[in-house]
Each structure stands twice: as C-alpha cells, then as structure tokens.
N, C-alpha and C positions, 0 to 999 in steps of 0.2 A: 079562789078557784084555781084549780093548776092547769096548766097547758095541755092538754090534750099532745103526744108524741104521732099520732096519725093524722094523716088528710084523711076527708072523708072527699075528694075529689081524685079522678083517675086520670092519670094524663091520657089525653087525645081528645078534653073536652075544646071546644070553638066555640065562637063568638066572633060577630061582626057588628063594625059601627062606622053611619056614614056621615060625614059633614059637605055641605055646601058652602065650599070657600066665600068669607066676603071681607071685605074690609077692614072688621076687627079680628080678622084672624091675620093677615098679613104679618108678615118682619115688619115693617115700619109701625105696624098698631102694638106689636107687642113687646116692641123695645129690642127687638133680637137680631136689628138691621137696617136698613133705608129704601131696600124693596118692596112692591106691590103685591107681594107673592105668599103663599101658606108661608108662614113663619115657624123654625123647629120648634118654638119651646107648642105650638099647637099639636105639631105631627106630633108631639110626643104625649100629650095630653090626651088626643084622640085614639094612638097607642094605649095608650094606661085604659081606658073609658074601656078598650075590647077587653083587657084583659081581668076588669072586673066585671065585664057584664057575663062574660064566660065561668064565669062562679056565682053569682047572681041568684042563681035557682035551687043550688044546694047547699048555699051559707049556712051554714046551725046556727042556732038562735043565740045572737048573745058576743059571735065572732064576726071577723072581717077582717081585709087584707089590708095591706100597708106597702109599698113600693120600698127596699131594699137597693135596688141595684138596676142600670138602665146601661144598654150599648146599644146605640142605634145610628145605624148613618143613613142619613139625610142623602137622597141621591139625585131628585128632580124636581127643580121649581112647578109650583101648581097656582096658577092664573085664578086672580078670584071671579067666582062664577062656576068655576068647576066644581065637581062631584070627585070627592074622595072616599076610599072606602077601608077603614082599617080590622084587619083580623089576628086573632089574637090565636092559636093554640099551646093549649099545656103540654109542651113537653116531656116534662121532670116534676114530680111529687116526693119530694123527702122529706118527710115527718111535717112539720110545719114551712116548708120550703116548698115555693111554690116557683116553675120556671117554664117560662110563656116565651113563644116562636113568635114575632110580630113580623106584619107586612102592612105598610099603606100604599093602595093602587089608586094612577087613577087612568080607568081601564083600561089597556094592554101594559104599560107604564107603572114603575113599581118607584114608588115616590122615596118608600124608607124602607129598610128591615135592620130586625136584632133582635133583641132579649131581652125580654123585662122581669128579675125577681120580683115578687111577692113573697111574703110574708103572713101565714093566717096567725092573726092574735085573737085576744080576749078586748073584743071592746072598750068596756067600762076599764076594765086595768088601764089599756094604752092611754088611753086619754085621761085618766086621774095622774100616769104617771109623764105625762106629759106637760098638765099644769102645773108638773113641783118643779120642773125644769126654769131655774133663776133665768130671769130673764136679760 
C-alpha cells in the first residue's frame, strides 16, 4: 500500500488531556530527577496523549501517527496532587506532516509549551518495518 501524500486532518483541530499528578509521575519516579514534582519526560507524554487524542476521531483505517520531532520547555514545577491539563492544536498539515501547538496548564499557570511533529503512517508497514530493525 503507498502513502497516501494528503492528511485527511485540517489544522485548527484540538484536543485536550488531563492528569492528576501523583507519585509515579514525579522526576524522582521517572528517573528524570530527585524531585517530588511532575517530571518532564510525563509533561511530555501527556503532551503527545493530546496530540493523538486530537486525531483520534478521523484516523483512516489502517493509519496512525508516530512522534518525529519534540521542542518543549518545561517551565513550572507541579506538586503532586495537582490537576494538569494538556492541549494539543494542529497547526500545520503537510502531506503526511503533522504539527501540533502544545500547552500544559495547571490553571492560570502554564507548566510547558512547544511543538510536537507527528507523522501519519501506514500501521502494519511501520511496525513490520520496525521489527527488521537489527537489534
């Protein structure tokens, strides 16, 4: 099957995703640090989660995205127990290029922002062609 050269997604679609910090999300749970606090490699995970849930509803059968490229700074420790909320919009749609706004808040407080590329591929390719990759 070939690549499809179109998105069938328009930028200015959104999507939002919230976690309630705890414990195993911390820097020190996730190896990213020795603080009690959301840890980046999460903000960035919770990033990525908006930015596929924001395509989610119009996936064609068969495709799905893949993470390319990430720029995001980390701007404000978040206490576990809090409420974070991360959103995702598509900026940019170039053929199979997909380019996402992120923000995580935690309410007036803007915890991170950047850009996350996307990638839409063909499923079963990626990952067939992923298990020939020697290990």
């Amino acid at each position: 099957m070939l690549e499809q050269p179109d998105t069938p997604f328009p930028p200015g679609l959104t999507a939002r995703v919230e976690l309630t910090v705890t414990d195993a999300d911390t820097a020190r749970a996730v190896g990213s640090g020795d603080v009690p606090v959301l840890g980046t490699p999460r903000v960035l995970a919770l990033a990525e989660a908006a930015t596929v849930a924001a395509t989610a509803a119009g996936m064609p059968a068969g495709r799905t995205t893949v993470g390319v490229r990430v720029e995001l700074a980390h701007l404000a420790a978040t206490p576990v127990g809090r409420t974070v909320v991360a959103h995702a919009r598509l900026a940019e749609a170039d053929g199979r290029r997909l380019l996402f706004e992120v923000t995580v808040t935690d309410g007036d407080v803007t915890v991170a922002s950047g850009r996350i590329e996307r990638a839409l591929v063909d499923r079963q390719r990626f990952v067939e062609r992923a298990a020939r990759v020697p290990s």
